[in-house]
C-alpha positions as CSV (number, residue, x, y, z in Angstrom):
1,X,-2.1,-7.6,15.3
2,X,-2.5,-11.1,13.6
3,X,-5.8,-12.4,14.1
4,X,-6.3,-15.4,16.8
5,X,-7.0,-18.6,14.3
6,X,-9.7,-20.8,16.2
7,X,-11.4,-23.9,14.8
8,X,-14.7,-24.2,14.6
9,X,-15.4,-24.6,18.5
10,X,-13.4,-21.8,18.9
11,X,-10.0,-23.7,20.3
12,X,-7.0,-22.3,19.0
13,X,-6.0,-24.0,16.1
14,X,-2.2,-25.8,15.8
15,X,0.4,-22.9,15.1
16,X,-2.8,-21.1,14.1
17,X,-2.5,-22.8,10.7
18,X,-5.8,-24.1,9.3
19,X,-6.7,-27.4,7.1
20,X,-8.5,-27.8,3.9
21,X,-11.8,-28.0,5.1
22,X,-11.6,-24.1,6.4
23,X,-10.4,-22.6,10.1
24,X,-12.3,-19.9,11.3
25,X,-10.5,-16.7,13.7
26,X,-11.0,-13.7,14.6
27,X,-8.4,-10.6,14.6
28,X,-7.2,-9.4,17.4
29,X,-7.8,-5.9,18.4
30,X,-4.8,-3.6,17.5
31,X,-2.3,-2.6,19.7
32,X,-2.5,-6.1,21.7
33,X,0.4,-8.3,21.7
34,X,-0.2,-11.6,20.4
35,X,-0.5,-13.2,23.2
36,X,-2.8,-10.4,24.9
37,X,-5.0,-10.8,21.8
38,X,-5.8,-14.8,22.2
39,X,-6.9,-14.3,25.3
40,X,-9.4,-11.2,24.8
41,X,-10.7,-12.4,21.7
42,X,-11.6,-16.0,23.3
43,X,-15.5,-16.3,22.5
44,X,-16.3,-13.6,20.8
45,X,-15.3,-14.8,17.1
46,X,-18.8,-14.6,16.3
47,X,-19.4,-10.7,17.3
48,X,-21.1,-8.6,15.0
49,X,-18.0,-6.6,13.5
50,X,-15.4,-8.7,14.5
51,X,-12.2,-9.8,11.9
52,X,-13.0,-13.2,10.9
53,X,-11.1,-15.1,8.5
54,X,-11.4,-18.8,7.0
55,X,-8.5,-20.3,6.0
56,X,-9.2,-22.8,3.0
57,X,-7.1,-24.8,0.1
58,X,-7.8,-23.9,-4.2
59,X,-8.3,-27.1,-6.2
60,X,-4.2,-27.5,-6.7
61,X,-3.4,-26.6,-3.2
62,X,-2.9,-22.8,-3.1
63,X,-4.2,-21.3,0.0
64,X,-6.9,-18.7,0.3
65,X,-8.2,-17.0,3.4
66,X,-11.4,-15.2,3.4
67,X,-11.5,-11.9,5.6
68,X,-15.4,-11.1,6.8
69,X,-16.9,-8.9,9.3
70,X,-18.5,-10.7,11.9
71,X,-19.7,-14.5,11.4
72,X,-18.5,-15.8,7.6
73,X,-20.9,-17.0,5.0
74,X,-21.6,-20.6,4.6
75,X,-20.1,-20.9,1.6
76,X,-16.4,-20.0,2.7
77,X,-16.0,-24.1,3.2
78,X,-17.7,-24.2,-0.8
79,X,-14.8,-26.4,-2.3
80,X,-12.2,-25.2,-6.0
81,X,-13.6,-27.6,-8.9
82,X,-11.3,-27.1,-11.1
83,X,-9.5,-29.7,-12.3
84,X,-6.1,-28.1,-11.6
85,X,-2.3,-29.7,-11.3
86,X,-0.1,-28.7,-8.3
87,X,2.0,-26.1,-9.7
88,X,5.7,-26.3,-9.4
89,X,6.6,-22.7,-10.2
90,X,10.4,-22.2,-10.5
91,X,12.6,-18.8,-10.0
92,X,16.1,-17.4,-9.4
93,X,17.2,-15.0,-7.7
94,X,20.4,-12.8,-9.7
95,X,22.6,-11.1,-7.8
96,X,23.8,-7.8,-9.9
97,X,28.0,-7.3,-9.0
98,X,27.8,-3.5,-9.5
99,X,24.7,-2.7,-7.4
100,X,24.1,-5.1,-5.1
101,X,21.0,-5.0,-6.0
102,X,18.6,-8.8,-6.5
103,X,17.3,-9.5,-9.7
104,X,14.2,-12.1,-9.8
105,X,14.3,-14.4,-12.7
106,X,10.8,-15.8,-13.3
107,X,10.4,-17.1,-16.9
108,X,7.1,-19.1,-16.0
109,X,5.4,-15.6,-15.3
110,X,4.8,-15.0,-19.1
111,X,1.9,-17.8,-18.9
112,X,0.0,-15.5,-16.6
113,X,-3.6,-14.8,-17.5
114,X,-3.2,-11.3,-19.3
115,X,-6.3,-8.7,-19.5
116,X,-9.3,-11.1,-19.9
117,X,-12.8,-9.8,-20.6
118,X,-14.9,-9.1,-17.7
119,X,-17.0,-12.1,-17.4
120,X,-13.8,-14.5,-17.4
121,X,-12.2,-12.4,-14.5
122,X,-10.2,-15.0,-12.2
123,X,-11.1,-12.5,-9.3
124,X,-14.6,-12.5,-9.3
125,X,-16.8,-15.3,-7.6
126,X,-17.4,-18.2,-8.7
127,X,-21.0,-18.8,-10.5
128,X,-22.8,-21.7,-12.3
129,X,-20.9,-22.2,-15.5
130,X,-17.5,-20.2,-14.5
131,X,-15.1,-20.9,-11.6
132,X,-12.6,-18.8,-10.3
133,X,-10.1,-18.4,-8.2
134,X,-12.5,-17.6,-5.0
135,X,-15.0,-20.4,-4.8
136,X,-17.3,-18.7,-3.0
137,X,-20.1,-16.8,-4.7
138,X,-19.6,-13.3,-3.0
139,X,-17.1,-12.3,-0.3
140,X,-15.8,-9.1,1.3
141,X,-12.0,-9.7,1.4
142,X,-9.9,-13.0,-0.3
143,X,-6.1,-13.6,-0.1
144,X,-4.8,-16.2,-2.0
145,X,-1.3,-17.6,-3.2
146,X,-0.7,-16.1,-6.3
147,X,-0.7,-18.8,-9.5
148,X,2.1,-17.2,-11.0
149,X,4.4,-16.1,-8.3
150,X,7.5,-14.1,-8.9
151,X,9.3,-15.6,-5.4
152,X,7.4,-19.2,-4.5
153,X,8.7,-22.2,-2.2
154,X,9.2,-22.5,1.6
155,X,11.7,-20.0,2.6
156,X,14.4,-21.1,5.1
157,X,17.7,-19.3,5.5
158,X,18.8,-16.5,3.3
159,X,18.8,-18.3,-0.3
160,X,21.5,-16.8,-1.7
161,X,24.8,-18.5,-0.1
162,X,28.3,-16.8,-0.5
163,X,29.5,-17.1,-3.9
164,X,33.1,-17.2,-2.9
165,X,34.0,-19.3,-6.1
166,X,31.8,-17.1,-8.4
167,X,31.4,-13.4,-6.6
168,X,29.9,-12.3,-10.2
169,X,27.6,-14.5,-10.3
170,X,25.5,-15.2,-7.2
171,X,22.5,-17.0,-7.5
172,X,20.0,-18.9,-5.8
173,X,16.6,-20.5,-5.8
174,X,13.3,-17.4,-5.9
175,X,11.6,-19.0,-2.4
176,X,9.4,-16.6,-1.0
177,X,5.6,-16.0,-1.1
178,X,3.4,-13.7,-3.6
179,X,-0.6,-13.3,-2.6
180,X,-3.3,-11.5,-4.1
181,X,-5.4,-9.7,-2.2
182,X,-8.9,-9.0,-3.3
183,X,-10.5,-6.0,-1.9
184,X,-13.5,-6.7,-2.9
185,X,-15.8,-8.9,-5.1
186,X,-17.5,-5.8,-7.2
187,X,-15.4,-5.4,-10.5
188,X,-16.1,-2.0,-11.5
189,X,-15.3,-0.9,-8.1
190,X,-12.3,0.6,-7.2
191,X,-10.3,0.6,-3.4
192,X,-11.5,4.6,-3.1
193,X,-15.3,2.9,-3.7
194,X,-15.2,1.2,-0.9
195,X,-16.9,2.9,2.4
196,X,-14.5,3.1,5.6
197,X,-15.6,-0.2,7.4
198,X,-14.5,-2.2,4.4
199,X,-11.3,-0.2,4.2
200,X,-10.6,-1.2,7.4
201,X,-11.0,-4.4,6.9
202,X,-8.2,-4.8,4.1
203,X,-6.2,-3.1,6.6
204,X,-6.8,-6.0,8.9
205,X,-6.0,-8.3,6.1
206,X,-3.3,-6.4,5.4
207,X,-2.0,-6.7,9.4
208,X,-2.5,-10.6,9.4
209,X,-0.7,-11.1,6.2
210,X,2.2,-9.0,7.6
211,X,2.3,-10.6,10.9
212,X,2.1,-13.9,9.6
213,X,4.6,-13.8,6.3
214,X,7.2,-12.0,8.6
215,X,7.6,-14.7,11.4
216,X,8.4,-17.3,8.7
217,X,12.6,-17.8,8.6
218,X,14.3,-16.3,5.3
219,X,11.3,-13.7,5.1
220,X,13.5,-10.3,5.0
221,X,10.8,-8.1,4.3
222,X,6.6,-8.2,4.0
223,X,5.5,-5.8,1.3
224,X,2.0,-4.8,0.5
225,X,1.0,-2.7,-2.4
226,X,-1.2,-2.3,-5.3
227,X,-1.0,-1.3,-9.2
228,X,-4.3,0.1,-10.5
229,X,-4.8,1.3,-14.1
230,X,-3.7,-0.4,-17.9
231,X,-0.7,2.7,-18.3
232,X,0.9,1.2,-14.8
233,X,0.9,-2.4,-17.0
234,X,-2.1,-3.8,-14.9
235,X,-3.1,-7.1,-16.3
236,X,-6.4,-7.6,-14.4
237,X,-9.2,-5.0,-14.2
238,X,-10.9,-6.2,-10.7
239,X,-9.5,-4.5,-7.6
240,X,-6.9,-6.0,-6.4
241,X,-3.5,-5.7,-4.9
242,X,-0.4,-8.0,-3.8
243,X,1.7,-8.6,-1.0
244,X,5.3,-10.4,-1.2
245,X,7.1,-11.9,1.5
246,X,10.7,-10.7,0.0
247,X,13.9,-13.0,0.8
248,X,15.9,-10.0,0.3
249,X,16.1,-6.6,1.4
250,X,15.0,-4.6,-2.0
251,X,17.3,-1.5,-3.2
252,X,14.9,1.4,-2.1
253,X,14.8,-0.2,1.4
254,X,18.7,-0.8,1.5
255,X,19.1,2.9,0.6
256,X,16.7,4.1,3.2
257,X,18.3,2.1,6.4
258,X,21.4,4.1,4.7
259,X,20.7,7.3,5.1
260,X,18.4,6.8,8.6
261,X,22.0,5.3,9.5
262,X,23.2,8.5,8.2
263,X,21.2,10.7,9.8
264,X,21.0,9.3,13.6
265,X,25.1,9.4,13.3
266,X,24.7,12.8,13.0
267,X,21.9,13.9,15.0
268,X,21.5,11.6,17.5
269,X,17.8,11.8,15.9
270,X,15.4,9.1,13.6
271,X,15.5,10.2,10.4
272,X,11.7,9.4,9.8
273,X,10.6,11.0,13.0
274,X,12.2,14.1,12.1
275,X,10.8,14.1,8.3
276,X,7.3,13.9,9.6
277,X,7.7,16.5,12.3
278,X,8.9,19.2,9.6
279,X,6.5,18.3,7.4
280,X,3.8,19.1,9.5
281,X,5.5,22.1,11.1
282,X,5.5,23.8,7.7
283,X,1.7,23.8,8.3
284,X,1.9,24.0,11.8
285,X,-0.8,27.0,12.3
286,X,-2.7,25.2,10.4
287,X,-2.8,22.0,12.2
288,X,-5.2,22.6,14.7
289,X,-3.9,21.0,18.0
290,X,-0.8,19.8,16.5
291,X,2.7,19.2,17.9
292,X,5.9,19.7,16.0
293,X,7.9,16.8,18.0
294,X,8.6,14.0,17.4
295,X,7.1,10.8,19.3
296,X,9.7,10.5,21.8
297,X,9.8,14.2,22.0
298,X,12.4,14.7,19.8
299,X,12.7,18.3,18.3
300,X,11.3,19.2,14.9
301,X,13.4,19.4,11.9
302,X,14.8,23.3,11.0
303,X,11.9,24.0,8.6
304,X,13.8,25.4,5.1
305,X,14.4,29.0,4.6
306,X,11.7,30.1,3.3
307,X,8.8,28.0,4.0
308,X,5.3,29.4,4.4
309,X,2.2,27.6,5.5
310,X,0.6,29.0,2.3
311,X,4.1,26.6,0.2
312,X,3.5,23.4,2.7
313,X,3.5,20.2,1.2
314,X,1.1,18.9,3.5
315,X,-2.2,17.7,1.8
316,X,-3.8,16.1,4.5
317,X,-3.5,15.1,8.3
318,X,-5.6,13.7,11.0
319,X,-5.0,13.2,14.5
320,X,-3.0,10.1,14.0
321,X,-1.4,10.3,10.5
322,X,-0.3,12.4,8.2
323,X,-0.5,13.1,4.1
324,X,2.2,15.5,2.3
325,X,3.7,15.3,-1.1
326,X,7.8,14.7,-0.5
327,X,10.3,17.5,-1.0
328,X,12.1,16.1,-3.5
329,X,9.3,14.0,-5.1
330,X,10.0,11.9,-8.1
331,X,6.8,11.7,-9.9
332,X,4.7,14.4,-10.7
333,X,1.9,13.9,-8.2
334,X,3.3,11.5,-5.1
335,X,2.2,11.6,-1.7
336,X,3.6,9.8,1.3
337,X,1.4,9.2,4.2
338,X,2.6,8.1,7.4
339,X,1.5,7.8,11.2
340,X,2.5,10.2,13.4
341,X,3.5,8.0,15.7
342,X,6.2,5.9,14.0
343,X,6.0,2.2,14.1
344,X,8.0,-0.5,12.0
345,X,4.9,-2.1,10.3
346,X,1.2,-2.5,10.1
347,X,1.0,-4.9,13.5
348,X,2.2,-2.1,15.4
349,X,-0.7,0.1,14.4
350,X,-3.1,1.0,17.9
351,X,-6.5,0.9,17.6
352,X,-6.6,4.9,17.5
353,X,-4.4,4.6,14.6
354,X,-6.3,2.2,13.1
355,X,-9.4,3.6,13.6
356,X,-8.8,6.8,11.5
357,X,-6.9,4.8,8.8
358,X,-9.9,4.6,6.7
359,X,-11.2,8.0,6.2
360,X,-7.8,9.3,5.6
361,X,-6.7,6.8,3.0
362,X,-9.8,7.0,1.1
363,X,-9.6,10.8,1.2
364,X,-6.6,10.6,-0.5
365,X,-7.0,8.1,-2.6
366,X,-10.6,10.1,-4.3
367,X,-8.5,13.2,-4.3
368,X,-6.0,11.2,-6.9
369,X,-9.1,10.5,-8.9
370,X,-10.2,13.8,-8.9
371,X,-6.7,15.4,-9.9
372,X,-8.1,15.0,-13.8
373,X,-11.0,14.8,-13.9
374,X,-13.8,17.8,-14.9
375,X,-16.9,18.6,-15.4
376,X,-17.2,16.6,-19.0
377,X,-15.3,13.6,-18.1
378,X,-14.0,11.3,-15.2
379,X,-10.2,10.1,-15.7
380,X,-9.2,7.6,-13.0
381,X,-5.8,8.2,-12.0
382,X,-3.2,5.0,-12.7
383,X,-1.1,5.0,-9.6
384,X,1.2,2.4,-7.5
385,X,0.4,2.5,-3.8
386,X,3.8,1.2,-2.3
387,X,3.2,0.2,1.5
388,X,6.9,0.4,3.2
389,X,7.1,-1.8,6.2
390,X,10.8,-2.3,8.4
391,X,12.7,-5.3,7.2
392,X,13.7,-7.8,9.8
393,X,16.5,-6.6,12.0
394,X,15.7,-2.9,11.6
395,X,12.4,-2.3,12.9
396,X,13.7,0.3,15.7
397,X,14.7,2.9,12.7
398,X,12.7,2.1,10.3
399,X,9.3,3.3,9.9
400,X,5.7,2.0,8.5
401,X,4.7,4.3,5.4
402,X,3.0,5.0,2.3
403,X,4.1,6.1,-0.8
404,X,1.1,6.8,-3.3
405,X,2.1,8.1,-7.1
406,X,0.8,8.2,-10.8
407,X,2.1,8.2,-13.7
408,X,-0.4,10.7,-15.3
409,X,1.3,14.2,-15.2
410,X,-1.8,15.6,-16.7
411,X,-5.1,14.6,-18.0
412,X,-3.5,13.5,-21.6
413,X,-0.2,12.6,-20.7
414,X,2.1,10.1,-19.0
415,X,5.0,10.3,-17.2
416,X,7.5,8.4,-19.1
417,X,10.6,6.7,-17.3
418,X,13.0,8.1,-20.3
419,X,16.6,7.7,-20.3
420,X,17.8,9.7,-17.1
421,X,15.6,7.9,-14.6
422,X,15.5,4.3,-16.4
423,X,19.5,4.4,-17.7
424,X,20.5,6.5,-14.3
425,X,17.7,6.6,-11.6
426,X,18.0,9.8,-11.8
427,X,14.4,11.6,-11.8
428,X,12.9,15.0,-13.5
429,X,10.1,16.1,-12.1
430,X,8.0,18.1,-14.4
431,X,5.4,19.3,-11.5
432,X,6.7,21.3,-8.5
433,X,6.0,19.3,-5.1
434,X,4.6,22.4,-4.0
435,X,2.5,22.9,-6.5
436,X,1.2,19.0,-6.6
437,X,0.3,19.6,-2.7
438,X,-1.8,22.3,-3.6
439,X,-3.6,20.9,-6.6
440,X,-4.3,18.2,-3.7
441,X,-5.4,20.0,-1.2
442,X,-7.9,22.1,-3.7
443,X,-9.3,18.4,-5.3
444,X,-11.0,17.6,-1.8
445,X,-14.4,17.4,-1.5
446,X,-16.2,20.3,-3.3
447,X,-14.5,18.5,-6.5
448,X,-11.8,19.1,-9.1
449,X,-10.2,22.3,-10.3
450,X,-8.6,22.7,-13.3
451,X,-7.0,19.5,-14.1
452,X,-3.8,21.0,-16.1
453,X,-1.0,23.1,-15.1
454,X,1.7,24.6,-16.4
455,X,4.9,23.2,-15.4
456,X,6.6,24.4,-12.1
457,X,3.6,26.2,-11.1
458,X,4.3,27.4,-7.1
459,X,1.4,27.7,-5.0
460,X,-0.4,31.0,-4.8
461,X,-0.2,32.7,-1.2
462,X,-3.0,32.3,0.7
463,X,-3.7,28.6,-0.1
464,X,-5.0,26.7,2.9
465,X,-4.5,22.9,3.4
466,X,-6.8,20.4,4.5
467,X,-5.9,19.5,7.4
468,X,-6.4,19.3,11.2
469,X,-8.3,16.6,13.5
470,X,-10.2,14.8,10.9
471,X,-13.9,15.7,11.5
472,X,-16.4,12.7,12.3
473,X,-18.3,12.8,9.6
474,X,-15.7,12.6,6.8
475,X,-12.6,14.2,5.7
476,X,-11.8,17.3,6.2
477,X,-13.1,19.5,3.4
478,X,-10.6,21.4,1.6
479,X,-10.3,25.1,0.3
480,X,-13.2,25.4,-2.2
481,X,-11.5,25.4,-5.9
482,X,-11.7,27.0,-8.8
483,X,-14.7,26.3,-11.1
484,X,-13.8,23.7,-13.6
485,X,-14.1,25.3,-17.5
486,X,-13.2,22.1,-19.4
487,X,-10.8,24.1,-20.9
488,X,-7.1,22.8,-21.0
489,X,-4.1,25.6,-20.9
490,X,-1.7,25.2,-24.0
491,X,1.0,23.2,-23.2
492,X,4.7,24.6,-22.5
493,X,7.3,24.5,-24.7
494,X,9.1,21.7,-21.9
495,X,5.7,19.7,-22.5
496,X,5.0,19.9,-26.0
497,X,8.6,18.1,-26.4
498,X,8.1,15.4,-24.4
């Protein structure tokens, strides 16, 4: 749930907006309506472990928000000297006649700061001699307006009218919202550095952000993701990701309320519920405790013929959510992760949910850095961690998931979007989902195993994945892998070509 913005004497502030000088709140617990969660949190914004967040202006009028656990630092108030202007960004929006699809036209964007050295990082604090974007001179969490947004302005209605003169040609001003989210102030870190209370708290920030960016008219769709690494085009080191409030429905989205459309018209059943059911009744004697319905009690998918625990694609699953690598998955190691409980976004998370969010992500996010790495060398996978939440209007079908994927096939190569996915979005996978689940699942804990292998590999029988109730002290540990040899296999023929 959003959190409950208070001023500083702990009244709730107008509309929960905050000025300039800095608005303190806390976040509501999860699972509490809005309402329920201004009057549970009243007087206790200063526990030890709450969600607090300070809402504050940059020197040309960009909004940031600090997210802290328990009481905020002094400095959060510590005002942007820079001499900045007001920017004035300016974008379209392009209507493509053959797809449907929006194209965002943002010419300004090529200004943007591009791959500074470390000590001129516009994420990092400020210090004596070099101001950033954050002020302050640590923090835990900061969200702040982008400075070169692709979508910027106050939304309002749909901004794209009817182009009834012009049908090839619809256009219309880019309004929408871009932020960057700051996960934390330590460059050299990384989101799968951080410990689980942090985590958490960007989930919180994450919630807000959603809650707040969706309830403001024209928003179609909140989106929260990250890019990490140079080869996915990564223009600033520090960790970081972004969250858009979208004025239109985006293609994947579009195509997904499709087929759920598709599939309740002919089973009666959500297409989502059903996906994650299957998944995890292709593992099901391995799920310890687990059921193979659906949250309404809905009956599992028909598993495929065929499928053995030893071939599931699960990687991962708690008691609340659930990691697998897709059946037909695009890129050669994705994952999706979802709750098992489906809900249409982040605010409809419970505090069960919430609370085993942590341990789970960051397990799955080490095991991508793991995938190819060994013994002589560490190699940080580049991946895009695509947070799908229901767009206005179809929250009752759509649900709240992950999608996780690099672009690394193998330790020395890249996936390249070539002429059959870019020209027809049509994907090759060179890695066998199967395969890319069990190379996951043997990457837990106890480390990497080897980090190549040969194209459309199937997993061996016997292969356990890791999952059940997640234990209390961290993840749970996976089937103990393979010694690493820092030896690479010779590549296939298929390989060697591309």
């Amino acid at each position: 749930m959003a959190p409950t913005v208070t001023d500083a004497t702990g009244q709730p502030g107008a509309s929960g907006s905050a000025d300039a000088s800095g608005t303190t709140g806390t976040a509501a617990p999860a699972g509490l309506s809005a309402q329920a969660g201004a009057s549970t949190q009243a007087g206790t914004s200063r526990q030890a472990g709450a969600t607090t967040r300070t809402v504050t202006e940059l020197a040309d009028g960009r909004e940031l928000i600090y997210y802290d656990r328990g009481t905020p630092p002094t400095d959060r108030a510590v005002a942007d000297l820079r001499p900045l202007d007001a920017v004035a960004p300016s974008s379209e929006v392009r209507q493509d006649p053959m797809t449907g699809a929006w194209v965002t036209v943002a010419a300004h964007r090529q200004a943007r700061t591009y791959h500074p050295p470390a000590d001129e990082c516009p994420l990092c604090p400020s210090r004596e001699g070099r101001l950033s974007e954050i002020p302050a001179g640590d923090y835990q969490v900061a969200v702040f307006e982008n400075r070169f947004p692709s979508l910027a302005g106050e939304p309002g209605t749909h901004p794209v009218p009817p182009a009834l003169d012009d049908p090839l040609h619809s256009r219309g001003p880019g309004v929408g919202r871009c932020e960057v989210v700051c996960f934390t102030a330590d460059h050299d870190a990384s989101f799968a550095d951080l410990d689980e209370d942090h985590a958490r708290l960007v989930l919180d920030a994450w919630t807000d952000r959603t809650a707040e960016l969706s309830a403001l008219p024209g928003v179609r769709q909140v989106y929260c993701f990250e890019n990490r690494g140079t080869e996915i085009g990564v223009t600033l080191a520090h960790p970081h990701g972004q969250v858009y409030a979208l004025p239109f429905v985006p293609p994947r989205t579009a195509k997904m309320i499709d087929r759920a459309a598709r599939h309740r018209a002919a089973t009666g059943r959500n297409l989502f519920d059903d996906l994650v059911a299957a998944e995890r009744a292709s593992a099901d004697s391995l799920i310890a405790g687990s059921s193979a319905v659906g949250p309404a009690g809905s009956p599992a998918a028909d598993s495929a013929p065929g499928d053995r625990p030893e071939d599931s694609r699960v990687v991962l699953a708690g008691e609340h959510w659930t990691a697998f690598v897709p059946f037909a998955a695009r890129w050669p190691y994705e994952v999706h992760l979802f709750p098992n409980r489906r809900v249409p976004d982040f605010t409809g998370l419970n505090e069960d949910e919430r609370a085993e969010f942590p341990r789970i992500y960051l397990d799955l996010l080490r095991r991508f850095d793991r995938l190819f790495s060994d013994g002589d060398r560490q190699v940080r996978a580049p991946y895009i961690a695509a947070w799908h939440q229901a767009p206005a209007g179809h929250e009752d079908e759509l649900a709240l998931h992950l999608e996780l994927f690099t672009v690394r096939r193998t330790a020395d190569k890249l996936k390249y979007l070539a002429g059959t996915e870019s020209g027809m979005e049509a994907f090759m996978n060179d890695v066998a989902p199967e395969f890319a689940a069990r190379r996951l699942r043997d990457v837990g804990q106890t480390g990497p195993a080897n980090p190549t292998a040969p194209t459309g590999t199937t997993p061996a029988a016997g292969s356990t994945p890791a999952v059940g109730p997640a234990s209390p002290t961290g993840p749970t540990p996976a089937v103990d892998p393979a010694p690493a040899t820092g030896t690479t296999p010779a590549p296939t023929a298929e390989e060697a070509q591309r």
